[in-house]
N, C-alpha and C positions, 0 to 999 in steps of 0.2 A: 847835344844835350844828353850825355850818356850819364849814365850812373848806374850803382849798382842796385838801386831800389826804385823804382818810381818812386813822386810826389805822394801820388796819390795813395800806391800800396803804405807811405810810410805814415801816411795820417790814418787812413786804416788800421794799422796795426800800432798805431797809438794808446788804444785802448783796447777794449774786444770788438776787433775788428769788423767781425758779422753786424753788431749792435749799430758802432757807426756806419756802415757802408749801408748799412738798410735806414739810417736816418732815423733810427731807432729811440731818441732821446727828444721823447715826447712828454709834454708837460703832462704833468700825472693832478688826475681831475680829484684824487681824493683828500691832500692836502696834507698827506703822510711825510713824515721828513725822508730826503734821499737817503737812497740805504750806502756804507759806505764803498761797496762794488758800483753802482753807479756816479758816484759823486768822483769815485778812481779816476774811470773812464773818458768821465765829463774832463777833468783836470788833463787826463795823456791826451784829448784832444785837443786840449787848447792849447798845449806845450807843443804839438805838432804846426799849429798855427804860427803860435812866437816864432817858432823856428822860420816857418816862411817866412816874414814877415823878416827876421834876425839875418839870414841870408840872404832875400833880397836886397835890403842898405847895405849890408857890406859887401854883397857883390858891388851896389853902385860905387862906395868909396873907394873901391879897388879900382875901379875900371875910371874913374876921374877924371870923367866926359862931364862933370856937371859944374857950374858954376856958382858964384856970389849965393844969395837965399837958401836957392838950392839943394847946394853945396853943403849949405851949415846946415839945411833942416836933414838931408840924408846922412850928414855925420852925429847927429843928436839923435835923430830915431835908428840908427845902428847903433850905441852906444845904450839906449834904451833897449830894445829888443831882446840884443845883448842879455841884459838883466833881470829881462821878464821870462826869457828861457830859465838861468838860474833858481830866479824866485818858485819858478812851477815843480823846475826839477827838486829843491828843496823839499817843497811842499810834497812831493812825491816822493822821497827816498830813492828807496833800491828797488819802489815799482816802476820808476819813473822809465820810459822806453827808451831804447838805445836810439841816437840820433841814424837818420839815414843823412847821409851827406849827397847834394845834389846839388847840379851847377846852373845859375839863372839864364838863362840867353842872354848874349849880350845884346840884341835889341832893345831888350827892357830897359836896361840900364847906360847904355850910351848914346841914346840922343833924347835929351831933355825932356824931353815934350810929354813921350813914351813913357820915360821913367815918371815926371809926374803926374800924371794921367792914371798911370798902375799904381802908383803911391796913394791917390784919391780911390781907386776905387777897392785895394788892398785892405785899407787902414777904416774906410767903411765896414766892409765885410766884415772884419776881424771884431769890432763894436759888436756889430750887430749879430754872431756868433756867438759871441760873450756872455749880453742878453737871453741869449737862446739856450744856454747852456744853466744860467744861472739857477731855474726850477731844479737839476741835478745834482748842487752842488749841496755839502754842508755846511753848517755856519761856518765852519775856521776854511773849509776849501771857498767858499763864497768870499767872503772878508779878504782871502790873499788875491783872488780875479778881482775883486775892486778894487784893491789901489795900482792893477795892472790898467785896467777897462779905463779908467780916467784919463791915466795918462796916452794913449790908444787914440782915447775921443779928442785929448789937444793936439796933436798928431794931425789926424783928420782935418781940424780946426785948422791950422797951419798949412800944410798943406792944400787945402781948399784956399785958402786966401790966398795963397801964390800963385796959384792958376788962377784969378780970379773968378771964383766961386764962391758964393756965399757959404761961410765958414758953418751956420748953423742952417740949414733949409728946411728941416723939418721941426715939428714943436718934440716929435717922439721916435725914438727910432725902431720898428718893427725887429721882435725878435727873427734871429735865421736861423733854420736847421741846421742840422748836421750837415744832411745830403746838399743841402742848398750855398751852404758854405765850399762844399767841395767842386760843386758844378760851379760858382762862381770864380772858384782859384784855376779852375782849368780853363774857363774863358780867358780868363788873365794873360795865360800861357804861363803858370806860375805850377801847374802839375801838368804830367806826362804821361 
């Protein structure tokens, strides 16, 4: 699993680095709109995500160890991801941070079970991030993470019923930090 950037240094340097790495995009108790260097940052993180998230399905659809349901749900959420990279980088311009390109293990992705199991607890995360991020965002950067975040949450939904899981478990899904987002992708083995 070589590359030339870590996971982890590339979600880092996603935004200002220091800010995310210290878990630093804490809800702000004053109720001031996000300024637009924060709402930046907020967005190069979650574009750092997509990208997880966009590489691991198409690493799965490459390596096409996966079968029937499967099959079609990691060719739909590659095909999606896909697009929510796009939509963020948009939304970002010429701020938006250069990809670091990294290779998933093929454990993740060649025996089913693995892969949706890290699909379930991936496609949580990334919700629940989203959430987390949302106090930083501003209206037009918020407005473009929601029609990313929904489709995320059917994802999830999907997913979860294939492994038989209930599709909805909670009534509410707790927002996740920064740092807690990243200690959860390195659990994964999804950073380095």
């Amino acid at each position: 699993m070589r590359a030339a950037m870590t996971r982890r240094r590339a979600l880092v340097a996603g935004g200002s680095g220091a800010l995310i790495a210290a878990g630093a995009f804490a809800r702000s108790g004053s109720g001031a709109a996000p300024s637009a260097a924060r709402s930046q940052d907020a967005l190069a993180f979650l574009l750092a995500l997509q990208r997880v998230e966009a590489g691991f399905y198409a690493s799965a659809v490459r390596a096409g160890a996966l079968r029937g349901e499967l099959a079609s749900f990691a060719r739909a959420a590659a095909d999606h991801e896909r697009r929510h990279v796009a939509l963020l980088e948009q939304a970002l311009g010429a701020r938006a941070p250069a990809d670091a390109t990294t290779e998933v293990p093929d454990d993740l992705v060649r025996r089913p079970g693995r892969f949706a199991l890290t699909a379930v607890r991936l496609e949580d995360l990334v919700v629940r991030a989203c959430n987390g991020q949302a106090v930083n965002l501003a209206p037009d950067a918020l407005a473009t993470v929601a029609t990313i975040v929904s489709v995320d949450a059917r994802h999830a939904a999907w997913i979860r019923e294939l492994v038989g899981m209930s599709p909805s478990p909670e009534t509410a899904d707790a927002a996740l930090t920064a740092r807690a987002a990243l200690d959860g992708l390195e659990r994964e083995g999804l950073l380095e």
